[in-house]
ZAMINU-201601 format. One line per 4 residues: their letters; for each residue z, x, y of N, C-alpha, C. Coordinates in nm, 2 decimals, always signed. Layout:
N
A	Z/X/Y/Z/X/Y/Z/X/Y | ...
This chain:
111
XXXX	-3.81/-0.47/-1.85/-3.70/-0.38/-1.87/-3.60/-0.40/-1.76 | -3.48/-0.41/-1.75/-3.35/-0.43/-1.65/-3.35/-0.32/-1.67 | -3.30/-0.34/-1.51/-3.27/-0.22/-1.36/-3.16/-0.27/-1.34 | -3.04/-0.15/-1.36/-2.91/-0.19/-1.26/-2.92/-0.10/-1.18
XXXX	-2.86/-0.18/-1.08/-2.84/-0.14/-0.90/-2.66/-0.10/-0.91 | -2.67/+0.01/-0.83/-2.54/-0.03/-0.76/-2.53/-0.07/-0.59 | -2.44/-0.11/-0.57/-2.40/-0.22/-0.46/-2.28/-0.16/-0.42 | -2.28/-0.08/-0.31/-2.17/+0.01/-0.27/-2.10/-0.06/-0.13
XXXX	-1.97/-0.03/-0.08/-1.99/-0.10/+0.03/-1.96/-0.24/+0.06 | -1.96/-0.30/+0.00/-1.92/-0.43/+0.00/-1.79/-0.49/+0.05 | -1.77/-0.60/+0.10/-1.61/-0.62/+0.16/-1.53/-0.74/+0.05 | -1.47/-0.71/+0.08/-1.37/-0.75/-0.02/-1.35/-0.88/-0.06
XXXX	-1.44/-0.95/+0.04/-1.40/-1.13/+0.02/-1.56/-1.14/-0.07 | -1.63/-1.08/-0.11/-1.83/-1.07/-0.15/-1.78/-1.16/-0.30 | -1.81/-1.25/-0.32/-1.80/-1.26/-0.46/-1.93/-1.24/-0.57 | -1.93/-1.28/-0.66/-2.06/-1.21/-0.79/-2.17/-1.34/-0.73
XXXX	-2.12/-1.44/-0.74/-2.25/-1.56/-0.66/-2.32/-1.56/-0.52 | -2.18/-1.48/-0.42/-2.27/-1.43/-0.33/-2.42/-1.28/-0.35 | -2.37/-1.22/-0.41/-2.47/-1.10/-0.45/-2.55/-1.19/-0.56 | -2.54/-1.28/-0.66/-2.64/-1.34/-0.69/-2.75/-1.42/-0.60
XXXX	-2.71/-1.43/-0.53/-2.75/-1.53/-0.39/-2.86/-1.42/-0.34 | -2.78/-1.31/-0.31/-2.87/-1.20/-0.23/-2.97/-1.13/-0.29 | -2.95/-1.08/-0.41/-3.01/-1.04/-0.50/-3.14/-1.15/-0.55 | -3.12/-1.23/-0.60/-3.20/-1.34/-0.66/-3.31/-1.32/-0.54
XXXX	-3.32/-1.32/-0.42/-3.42/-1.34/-0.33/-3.53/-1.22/-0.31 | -3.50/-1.13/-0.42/-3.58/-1.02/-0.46/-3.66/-1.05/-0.56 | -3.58/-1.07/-0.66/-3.64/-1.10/-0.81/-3.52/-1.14/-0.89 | -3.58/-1.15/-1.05/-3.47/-1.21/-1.13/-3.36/-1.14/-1.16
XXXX	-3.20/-1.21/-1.15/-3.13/-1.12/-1.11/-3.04/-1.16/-1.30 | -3.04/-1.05/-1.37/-3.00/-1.09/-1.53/-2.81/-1.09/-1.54 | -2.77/-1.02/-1.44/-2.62/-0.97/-1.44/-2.53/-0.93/-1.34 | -2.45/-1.00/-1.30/-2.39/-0.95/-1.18/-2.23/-0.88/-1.20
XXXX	-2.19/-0.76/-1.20/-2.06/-0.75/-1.27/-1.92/-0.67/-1.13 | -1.84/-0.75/-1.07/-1.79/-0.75/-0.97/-1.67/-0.66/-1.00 | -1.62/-0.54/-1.05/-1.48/-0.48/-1.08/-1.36/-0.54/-0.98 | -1.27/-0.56/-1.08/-1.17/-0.57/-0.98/-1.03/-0.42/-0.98
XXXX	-0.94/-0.44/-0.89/-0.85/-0.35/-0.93/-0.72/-0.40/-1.01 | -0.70/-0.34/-1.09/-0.57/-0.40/-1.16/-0.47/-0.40/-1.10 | -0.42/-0.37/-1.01/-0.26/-0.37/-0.95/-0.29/-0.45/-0.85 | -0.41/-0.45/-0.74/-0.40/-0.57/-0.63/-0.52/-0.70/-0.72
XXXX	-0.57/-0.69/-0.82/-0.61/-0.84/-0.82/-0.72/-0.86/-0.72 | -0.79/-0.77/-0.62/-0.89/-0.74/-0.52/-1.04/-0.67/-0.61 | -1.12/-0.73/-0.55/-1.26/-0.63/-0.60/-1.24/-0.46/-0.52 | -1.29/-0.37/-0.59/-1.27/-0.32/-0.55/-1.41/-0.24/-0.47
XXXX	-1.48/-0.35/-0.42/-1.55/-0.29/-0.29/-1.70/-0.25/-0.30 | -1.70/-0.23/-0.47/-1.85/-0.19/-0.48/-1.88/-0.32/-0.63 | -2.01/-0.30/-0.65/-2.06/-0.42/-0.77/-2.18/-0.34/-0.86 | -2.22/-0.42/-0.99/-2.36/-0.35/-1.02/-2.45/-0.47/-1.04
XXXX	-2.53/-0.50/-1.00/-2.63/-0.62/-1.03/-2.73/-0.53/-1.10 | -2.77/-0.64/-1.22/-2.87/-0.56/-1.28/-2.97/-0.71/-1.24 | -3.08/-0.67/-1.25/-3.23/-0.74/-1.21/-3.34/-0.70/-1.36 | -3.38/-0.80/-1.35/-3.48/-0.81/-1.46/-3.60/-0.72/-1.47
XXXX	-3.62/-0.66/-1.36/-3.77/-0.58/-1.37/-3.78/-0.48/-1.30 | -3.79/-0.34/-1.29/-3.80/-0.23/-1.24/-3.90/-0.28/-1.06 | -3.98/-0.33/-1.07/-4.00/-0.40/-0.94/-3.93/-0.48/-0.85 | -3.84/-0.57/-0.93/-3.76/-0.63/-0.87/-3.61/-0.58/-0.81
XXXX	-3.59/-0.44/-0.87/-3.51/-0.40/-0.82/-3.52/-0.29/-0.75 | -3.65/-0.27/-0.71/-3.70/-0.16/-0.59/-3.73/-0.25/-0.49 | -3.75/-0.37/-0.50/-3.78/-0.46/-0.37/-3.67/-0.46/-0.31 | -3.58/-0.49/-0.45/-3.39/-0.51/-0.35/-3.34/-0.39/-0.31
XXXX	-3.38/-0.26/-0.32/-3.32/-0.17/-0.28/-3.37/-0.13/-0.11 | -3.53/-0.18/-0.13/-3.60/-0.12/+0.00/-3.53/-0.22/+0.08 | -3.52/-0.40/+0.05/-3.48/-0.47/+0.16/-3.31/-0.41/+0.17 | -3.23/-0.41/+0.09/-3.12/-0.44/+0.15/-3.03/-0.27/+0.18
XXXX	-3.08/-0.19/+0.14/-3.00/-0.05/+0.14/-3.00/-0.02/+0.29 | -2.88/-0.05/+0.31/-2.87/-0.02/+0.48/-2.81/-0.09/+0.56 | -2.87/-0.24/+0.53/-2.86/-0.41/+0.57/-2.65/-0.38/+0.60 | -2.68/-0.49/+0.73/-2.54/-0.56/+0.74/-2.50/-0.66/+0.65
XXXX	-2.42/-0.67/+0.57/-2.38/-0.80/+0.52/-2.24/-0.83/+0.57 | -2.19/-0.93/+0.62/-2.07/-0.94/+0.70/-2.03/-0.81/+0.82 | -1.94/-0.77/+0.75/-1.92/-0.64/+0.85/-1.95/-0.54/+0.85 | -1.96/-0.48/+0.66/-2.07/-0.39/+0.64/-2.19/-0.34/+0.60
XXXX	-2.23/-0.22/+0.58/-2.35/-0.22/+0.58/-2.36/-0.15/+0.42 | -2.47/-0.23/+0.35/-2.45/-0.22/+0.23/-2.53/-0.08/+0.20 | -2.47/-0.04/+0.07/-2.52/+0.15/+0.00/-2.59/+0.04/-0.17 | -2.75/+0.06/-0.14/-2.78/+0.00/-0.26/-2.86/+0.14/-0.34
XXXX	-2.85/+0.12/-0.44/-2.91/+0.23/-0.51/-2.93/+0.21/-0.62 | -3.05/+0.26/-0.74/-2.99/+0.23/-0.86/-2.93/+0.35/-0.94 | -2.86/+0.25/-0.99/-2.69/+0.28/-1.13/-2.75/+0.44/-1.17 | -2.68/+0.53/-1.20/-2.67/+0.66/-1.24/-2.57/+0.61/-1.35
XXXX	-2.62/+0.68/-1.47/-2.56/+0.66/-1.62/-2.38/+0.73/-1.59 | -2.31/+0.66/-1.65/-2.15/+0.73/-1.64/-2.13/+0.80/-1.68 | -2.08/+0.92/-1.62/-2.03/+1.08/-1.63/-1.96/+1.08/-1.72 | -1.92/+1.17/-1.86/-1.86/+1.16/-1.95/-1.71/+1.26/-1.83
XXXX	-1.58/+1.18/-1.90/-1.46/+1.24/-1.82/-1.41/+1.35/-1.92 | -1.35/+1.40/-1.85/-1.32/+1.57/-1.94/-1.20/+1.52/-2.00 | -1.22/+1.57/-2.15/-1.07/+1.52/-2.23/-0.95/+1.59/-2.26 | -1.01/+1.74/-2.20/-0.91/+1.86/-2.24/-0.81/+1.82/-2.18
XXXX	-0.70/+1.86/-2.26/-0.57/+1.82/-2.25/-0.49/+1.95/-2.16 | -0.37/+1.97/-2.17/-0.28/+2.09/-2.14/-0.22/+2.03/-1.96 | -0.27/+2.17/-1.93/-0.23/+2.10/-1.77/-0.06/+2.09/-1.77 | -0.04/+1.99/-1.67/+0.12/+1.99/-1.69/+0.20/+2.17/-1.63
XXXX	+0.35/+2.08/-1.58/+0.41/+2.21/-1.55/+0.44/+2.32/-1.65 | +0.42/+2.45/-1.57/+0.46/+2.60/-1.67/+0.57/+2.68/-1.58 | +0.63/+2.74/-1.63/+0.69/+2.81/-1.53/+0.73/+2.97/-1.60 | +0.71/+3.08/-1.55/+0.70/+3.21/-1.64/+0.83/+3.19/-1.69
XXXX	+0.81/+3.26/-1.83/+0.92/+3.28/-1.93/+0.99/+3.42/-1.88 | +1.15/+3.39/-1.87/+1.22/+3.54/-1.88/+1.28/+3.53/-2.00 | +1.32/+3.66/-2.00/+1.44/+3.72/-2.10/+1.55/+3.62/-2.07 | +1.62/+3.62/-2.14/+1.80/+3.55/-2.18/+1.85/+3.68/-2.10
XXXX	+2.01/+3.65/-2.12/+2.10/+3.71/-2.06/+2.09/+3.85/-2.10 | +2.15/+3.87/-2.24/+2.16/+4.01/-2.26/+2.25/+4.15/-2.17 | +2.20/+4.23/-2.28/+2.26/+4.36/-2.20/+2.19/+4.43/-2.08 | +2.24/+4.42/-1.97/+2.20/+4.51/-1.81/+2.17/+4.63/-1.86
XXXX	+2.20/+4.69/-1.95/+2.15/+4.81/-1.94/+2.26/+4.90/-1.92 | +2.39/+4.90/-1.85/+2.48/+4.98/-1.82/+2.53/+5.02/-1.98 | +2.65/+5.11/-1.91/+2.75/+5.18/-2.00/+2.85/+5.07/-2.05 | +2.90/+5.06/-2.17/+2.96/+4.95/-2.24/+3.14/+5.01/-2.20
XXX	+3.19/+4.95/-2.17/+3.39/+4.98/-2.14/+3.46/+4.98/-2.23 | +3.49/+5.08/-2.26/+3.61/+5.04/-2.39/+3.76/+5.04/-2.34 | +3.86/+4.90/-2.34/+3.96/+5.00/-2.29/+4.08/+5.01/-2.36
């Protein structure tokens, strides 16, 4: 049964063959999936590697959660299922409603 990890932490130059590289030396590594950001074209810093076998990916968690890789120090853990995002709508500016102009209230002039 595959185990995805997440791989937090990471620097920006890490490509999916480097964490194949890293990963593989644990156990079999089935999927490496590297996000990028859409406006800079840059990873954006974290990855999920999934591993072939519930042992293989507790090996890679005990070796590397913590570990230096380049400059930093990697956050391994495994994947937590994705939070459903709230759909309710509304929101947006309000601003209290008044009355229109109308009559003040005074005595009307006739002249």
């Amino acid at each position: 049964m595959n185990t995805k990890l997440y791989v937090g932490n990471l620097a920006f130059t890490t490509s999916e063959g480097d964490l194949q590289d890293l990963f593989s030396a644990h156990g079999p590594v089935t999927e490496v999936h590297l996000p990028f950001d859409r406006e800079s074209g840059r990873p954006r810093g974290f990855a999920f590697v999934t591993m072939a076998t519930p042992e293989a990916a507790q090996a890679a968690i005990l070796a590397l959660n913590g570990t230096a890789v380049g400059e930093r120090t990697l956050t391994v853990n495994e994947a937590r299922p994705r939070e459903e995002r709230g759909g309710g709508g509304g929101g947006g500016f309000s601003r209290p409603r008044g009355g229109g102009g109308g009559d003040r209230g005074g005595k009307r002039r006739s002249y």
